[in-house]
VMD Tcl script that draws the C-alpha trace (Angstrom):
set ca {
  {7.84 -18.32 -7.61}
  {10.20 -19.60 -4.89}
  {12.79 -19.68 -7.04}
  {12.24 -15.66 -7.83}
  {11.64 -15.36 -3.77}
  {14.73 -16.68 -3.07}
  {16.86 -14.77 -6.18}
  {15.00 -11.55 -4.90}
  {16.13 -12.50 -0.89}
  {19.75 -12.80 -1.83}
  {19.19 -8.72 -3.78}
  {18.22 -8.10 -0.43}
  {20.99 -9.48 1.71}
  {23.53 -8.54 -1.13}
  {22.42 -4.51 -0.49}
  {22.31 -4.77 3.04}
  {25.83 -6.28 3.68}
  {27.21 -3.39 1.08}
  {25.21 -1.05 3.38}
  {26.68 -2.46 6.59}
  {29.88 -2.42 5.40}
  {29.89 1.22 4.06}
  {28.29 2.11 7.54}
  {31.13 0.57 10.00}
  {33.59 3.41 7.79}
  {31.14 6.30 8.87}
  {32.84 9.03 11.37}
  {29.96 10.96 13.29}
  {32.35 14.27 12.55}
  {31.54 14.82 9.27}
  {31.02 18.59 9.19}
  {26.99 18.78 8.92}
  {25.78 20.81 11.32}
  {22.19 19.24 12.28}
  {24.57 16.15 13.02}
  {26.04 18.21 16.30}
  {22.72 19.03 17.24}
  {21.29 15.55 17.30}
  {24.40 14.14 18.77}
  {24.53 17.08 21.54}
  {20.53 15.96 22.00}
  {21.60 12.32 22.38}
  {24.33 13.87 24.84}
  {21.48 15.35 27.28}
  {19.33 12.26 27.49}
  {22.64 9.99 28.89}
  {23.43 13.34 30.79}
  {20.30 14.20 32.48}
  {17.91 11.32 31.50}
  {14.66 12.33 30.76}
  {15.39 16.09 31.80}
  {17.51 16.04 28.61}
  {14.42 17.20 27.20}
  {15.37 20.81 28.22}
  {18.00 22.02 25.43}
  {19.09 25.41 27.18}
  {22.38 26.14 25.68}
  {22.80 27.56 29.95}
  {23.30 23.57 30.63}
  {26.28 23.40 28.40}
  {28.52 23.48 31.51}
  {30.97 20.36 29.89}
  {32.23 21.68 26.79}
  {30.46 19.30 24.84}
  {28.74 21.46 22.06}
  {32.03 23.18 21.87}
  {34.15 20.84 21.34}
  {31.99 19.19 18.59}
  {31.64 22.47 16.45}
  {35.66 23.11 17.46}
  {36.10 19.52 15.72}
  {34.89 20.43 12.35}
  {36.34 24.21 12.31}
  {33.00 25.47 12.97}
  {33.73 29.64 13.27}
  {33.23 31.00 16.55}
  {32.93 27.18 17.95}
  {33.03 29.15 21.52}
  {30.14 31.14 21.21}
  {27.14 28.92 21.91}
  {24.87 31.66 20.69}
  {26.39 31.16 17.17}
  {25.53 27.48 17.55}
  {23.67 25.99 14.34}
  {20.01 25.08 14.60}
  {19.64 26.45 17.83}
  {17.13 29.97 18.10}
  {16.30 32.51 21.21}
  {12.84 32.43 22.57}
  {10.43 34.47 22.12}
  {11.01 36.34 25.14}
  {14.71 36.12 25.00}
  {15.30 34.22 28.16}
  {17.43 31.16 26.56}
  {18.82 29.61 23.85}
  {17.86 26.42 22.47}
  {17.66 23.49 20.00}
  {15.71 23.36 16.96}
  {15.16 20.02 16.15}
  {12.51 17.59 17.84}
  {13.98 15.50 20.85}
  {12.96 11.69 19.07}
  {16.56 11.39 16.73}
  {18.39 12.06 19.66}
  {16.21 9.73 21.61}
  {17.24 7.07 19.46}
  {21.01 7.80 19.18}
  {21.20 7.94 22.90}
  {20.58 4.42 23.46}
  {24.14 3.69 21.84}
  {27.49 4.42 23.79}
  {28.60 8.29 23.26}
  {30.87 8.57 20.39}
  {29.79 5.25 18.61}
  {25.81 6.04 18.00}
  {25.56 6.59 14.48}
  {27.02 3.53 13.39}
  {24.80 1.39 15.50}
  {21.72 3.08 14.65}
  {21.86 2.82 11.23}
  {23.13 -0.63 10.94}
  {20.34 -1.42 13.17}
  {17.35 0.52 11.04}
  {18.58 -1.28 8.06}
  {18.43 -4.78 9.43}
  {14.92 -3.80 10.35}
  {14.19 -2.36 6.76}
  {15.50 -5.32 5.22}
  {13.30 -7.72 7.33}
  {10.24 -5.59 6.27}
  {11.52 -6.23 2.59}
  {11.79 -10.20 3.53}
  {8.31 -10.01 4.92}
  {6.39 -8.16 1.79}
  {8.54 -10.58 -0.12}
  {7.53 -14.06 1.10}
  {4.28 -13.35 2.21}
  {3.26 -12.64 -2.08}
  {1.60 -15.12 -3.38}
  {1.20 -13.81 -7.29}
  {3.90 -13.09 -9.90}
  {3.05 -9.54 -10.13}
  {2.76 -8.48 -6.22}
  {6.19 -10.50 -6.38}
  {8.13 -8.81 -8.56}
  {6.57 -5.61 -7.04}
  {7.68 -6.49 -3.38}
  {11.37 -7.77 -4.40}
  {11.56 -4.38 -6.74}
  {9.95 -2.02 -3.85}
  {12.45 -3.85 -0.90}
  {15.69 -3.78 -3.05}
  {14.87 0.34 -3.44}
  {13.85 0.39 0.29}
  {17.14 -1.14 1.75}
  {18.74 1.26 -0.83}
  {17.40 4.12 0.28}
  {18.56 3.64 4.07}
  {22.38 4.72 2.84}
  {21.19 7.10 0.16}
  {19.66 9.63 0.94}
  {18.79 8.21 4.41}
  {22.46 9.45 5.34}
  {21.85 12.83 4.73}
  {20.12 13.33 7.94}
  {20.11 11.30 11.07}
  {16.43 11.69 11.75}
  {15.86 9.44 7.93}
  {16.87 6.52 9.47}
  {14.27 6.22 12.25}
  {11.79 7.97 10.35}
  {12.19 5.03 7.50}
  {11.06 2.47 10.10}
  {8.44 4.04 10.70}
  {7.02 4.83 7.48}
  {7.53 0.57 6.87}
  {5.73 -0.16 9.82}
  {2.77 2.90 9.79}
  {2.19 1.49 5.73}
  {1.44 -2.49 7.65}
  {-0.61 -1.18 10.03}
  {-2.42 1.28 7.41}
  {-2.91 -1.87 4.97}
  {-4.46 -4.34 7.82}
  {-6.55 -1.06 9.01}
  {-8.77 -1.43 5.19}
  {-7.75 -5.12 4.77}
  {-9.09 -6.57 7.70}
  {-11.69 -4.37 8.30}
  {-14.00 -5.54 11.17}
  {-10.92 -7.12 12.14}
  {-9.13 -5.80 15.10}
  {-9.89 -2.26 13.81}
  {-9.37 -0.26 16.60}
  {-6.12 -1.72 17.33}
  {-4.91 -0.60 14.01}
  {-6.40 2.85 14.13}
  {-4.51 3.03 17.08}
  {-1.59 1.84 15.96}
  {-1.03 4.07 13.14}
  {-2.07 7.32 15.07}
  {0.63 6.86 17.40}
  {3.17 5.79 14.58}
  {2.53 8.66 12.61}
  {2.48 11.00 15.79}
  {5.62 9.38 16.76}
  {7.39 10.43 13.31}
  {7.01 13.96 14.00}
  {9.62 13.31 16.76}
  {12.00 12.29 14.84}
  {11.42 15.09 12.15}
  {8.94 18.05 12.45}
  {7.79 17.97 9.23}
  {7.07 14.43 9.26}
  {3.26 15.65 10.80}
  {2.35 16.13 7.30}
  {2.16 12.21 6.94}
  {-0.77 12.34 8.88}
  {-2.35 14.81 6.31}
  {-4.64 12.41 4.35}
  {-5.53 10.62 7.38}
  {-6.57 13.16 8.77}
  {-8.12 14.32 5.60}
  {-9.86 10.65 4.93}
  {-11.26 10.01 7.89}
  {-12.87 13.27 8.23}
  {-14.67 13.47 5.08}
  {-15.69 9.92 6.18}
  {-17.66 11.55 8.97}
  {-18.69 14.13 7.33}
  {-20.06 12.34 4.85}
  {-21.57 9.32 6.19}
  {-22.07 10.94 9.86}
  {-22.15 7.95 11.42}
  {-20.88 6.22 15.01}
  {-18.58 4.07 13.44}
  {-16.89 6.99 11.25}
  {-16.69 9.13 14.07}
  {-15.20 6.83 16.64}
  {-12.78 5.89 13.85}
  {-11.52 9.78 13.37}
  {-11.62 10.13 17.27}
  {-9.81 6.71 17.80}
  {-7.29 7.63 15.32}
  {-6.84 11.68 16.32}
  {-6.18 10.56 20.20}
  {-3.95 8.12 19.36}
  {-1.80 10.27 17.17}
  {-1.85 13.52 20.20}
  {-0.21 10.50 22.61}
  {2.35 10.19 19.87}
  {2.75 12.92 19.88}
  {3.47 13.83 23.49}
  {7.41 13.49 22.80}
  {7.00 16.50 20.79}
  {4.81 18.47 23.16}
  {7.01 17.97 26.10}
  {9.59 18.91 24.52}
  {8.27 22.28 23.09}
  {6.87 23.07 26.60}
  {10.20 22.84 28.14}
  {12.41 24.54 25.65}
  {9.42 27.19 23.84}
  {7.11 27.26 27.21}
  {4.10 26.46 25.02}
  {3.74 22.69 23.91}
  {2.04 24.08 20.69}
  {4.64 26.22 19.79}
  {8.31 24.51 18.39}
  {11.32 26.42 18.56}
  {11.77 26.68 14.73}
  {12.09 29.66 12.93}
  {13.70 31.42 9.63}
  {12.88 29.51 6.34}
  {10.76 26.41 7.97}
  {8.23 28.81 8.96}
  {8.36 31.49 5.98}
  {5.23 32.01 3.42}
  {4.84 29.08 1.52}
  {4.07 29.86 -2.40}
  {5.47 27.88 -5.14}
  {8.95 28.46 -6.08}
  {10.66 27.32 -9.82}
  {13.99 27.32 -8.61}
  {12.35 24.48 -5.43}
  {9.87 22.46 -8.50}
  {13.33 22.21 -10.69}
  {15.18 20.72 -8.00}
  {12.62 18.35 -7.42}
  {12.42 17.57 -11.51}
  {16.08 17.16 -11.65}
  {16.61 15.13 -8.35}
  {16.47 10.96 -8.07}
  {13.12 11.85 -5.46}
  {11.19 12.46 -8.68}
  {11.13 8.95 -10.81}
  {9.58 7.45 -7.57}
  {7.11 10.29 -7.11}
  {6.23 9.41 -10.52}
  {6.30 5.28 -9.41}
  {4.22 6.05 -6.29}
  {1.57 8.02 -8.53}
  {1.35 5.51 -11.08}
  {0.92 2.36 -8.61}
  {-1.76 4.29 -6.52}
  {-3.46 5.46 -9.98}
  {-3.28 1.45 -11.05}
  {-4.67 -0.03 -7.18}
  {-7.37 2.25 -8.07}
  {-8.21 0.95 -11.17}
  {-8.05 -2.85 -10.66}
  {-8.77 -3.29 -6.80}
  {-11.00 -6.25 -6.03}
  {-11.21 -5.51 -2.72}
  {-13.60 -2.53 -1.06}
  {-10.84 -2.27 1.34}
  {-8.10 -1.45 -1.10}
  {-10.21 0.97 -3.07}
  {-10.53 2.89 0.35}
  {-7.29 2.81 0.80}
  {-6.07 3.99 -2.65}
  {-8.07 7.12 -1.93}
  {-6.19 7.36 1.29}
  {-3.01 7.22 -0.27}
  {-3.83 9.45 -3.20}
  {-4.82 12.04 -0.68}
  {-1.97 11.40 1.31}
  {0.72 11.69 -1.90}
  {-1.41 15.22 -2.92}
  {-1.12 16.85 0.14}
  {2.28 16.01 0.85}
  {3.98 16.72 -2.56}
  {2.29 20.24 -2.36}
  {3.44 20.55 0.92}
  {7.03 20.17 -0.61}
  {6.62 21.78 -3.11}
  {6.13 25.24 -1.61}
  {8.39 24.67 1.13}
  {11.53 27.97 0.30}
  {14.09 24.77 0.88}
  {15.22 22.10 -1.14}
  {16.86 18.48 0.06}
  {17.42 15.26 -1.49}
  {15.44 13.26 1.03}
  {12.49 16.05 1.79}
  {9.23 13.43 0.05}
  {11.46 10.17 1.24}
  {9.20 9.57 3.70}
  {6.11 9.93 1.69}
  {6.75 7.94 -0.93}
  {8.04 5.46 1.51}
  {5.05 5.25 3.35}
  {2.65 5.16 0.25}
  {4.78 2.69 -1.39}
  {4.99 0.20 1.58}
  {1.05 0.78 2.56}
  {0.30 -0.28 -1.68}
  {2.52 -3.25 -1.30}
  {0.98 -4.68 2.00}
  {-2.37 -4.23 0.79}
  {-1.62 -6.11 -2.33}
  {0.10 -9.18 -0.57}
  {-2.56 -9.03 2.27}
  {-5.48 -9.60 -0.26}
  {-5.86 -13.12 -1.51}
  {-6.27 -11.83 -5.08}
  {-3.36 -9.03 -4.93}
  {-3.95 -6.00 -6.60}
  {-1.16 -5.96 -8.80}
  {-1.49 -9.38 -10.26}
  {-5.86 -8.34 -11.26}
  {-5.09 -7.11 -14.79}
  {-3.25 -10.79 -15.66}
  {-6.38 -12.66 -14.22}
  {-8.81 -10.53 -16.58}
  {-6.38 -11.08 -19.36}
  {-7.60 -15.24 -19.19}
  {-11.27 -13.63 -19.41}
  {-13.88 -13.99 -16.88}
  {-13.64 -16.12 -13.46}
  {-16.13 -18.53 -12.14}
  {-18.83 -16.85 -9.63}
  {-16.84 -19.20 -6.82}
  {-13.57 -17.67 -7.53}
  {-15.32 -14.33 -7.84}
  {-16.29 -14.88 -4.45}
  {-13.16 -16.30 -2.62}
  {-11.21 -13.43 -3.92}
  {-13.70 -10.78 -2.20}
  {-13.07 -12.73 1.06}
}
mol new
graphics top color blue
foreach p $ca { graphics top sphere $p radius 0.5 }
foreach p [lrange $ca 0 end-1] q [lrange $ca 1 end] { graphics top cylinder $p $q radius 0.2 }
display resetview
């Protein structure tokens, strides 16, 4: 198997130097208009610091926002009310920015006018090391194969679609890092519980910073965890579900700031128009989605969750898989009925389903992947029975 680990490690570092070097030709002026929002976002923050949070289109006193929509012959480039992804309040006192404050959080920490170049050439080192990780810590042929197939797609992914929008490319690290967290949360159970609970409420709270509609990955959590109470109605299952809500409200603070400043109510987010229109389900949106690259690995995602169910051997796992399925259900509906269409819209869903499947599997000392090969040599000893359960 070292010899596969090693084959599967140079995939890896093949994609990710193809990446990098595709990356280092990118120009931040390439005519999308969320791009000049993020950027102009990123802009505040070195401007103002931490009062950067308040996206008034009154505090564009430098010329910045118009010279970025003047650079890619954006029509009336000098009216800032014409601005894209920017809305009036409710009571029509200012004009302001649409997207969540987290992507241009992130791009700010890079010199103005070379940001998107470090940032992604930064998130896809980190993706790749997550894809080194699943890979050498599998131990069976299966949960092998699995990790080098899952990491080569993973690292992959980070150029396309990732590229599409700005906020993919922090919201991918995420997704890696919520799905280890999720899998030691039913793994290790007893184990440093809290910690993990924790963990992945502020992860997935954090996500919605980056991209609104990334508090839909919280969905099945939210969903597991409070049947769990409900059902069992006991202290353990309700600290859980309080342990794990609390921690995703602090990561969610980014978000609530934000909307207090710009909106004046930390519930309420400046979007408007389409992303907050009826949802019902649209043919034109479930073609798309049929016809589109996203759907093979909805179908991948479905079929590994449907398969952990099956042949888990740990309680953990089979916790988990229900987690997961939830998870996938909610979110894919969510999509589904959403009036717009993108190439990267269930990215992060699938991301975090498949990377919280292939922890679990390389976490458990009989992964769950490799179960139906074991039962294909017939029964096991009561020992090994016993050691795998462990």
């Amino acid at each position: 198997m070292r010899a596969l680990k090693v084959l599967f490690s140079i995939v890896f570092l093949a994609i990710l130097a193809s990446n990098v070097r595709l990356i280092l030709h990118w120009s931040e002026s390439r005519g999308v208009y969320d791009d000049i929002c993020y950027l102009r976002q990123a802009h505040l923050f070195q401007r103002f610091g931490w009062q950067g949070l308040d996206t008034s289109i009154a505090r564009e006193t430098d010329g910045y926002l118009a010279g970025k929509l003047r650079s890619i012959d954006f029509p009336n480039w000098n009216d800032p009310t014409r601005a894209p992804c920017h809305t009036q309040t409710a009571d029509g006192s200012k004009w302001v920015m649409t997207p969540p404050p987290g992507t241009g959080f992130a791009l700010a920490l890079f010199p103005e006018g070379f940001q998107v170049i470090p940032l992604y050439a930064l998130t896809n080192l980190i993706i790749a090391g997550f894809a080194l990780y699943g890979l050498w810590r599998a131990r069976e042929p299966a949960s092998v194969a699995a990790a080098g197939a899952l990491g080569a797609l993973s690292i992959y992914f980070m150029i396309n679609p990732s590229k599409a929008s700005y906020s993919m490319a922090p919201t991918m690290v995420v997704c890696a890092l919520a799905g280890l967290f999720t899998a030691r949360l039913f793994v290790d159970e007893g184990r440093r519980r809290q910690l993990m609970l924790a963990a992945v409420g502020v992860l997935l709270g954090l996500s919605a910073s980056f991209r609104i509609a990334n508090v839909v990955l919280s969905a099945g959590y939210v969903l597991f965890f409070g049947l769990s109470f409900l059902i069992w109605r006991t202290r353990e299952t309700f600290i859980s579900g309080l342990a794990l809500g609390v921690a995703f409200l602090i990561g969610m603070l980014p978000v609530f700031a934000a909307n207090l400043v710009n909106s004046g109510n930390p519930l309420v987010s400046a979007y408007g128009g389409p992303d907050t229109a009826a949802r019902s389900l649209d043919p034109a949106v479930l073609r798309a989605y049929l016809g589109d690259t996203q759907f093979p690995v909805i179908v991948i995602a479905c079929v590994w969750t449907a398969l952990s169910w099956r042949f888990a051997g740990h309680a953990g796992v089979r916790k988990l898989t229900l987690l997961v399925a939830a998870n996938l259900a909610l979110n894919l509906a969510f999509f589904a009925t959403h009036p717009v269409f993108t190439p990267y819209y269930v990215i992060p869903i699938l991301m975090l389903s498949l990377w919280t499947l292939l922890f679990a599997a390389v976490f458990t000392r009989g992964p769950e992947l490799g179960t139906m090969l074991h039962e294909a040599d017939g029964p096991r000893p009561p020992e090994m029975l016993s050691r795998a359960s462990i």
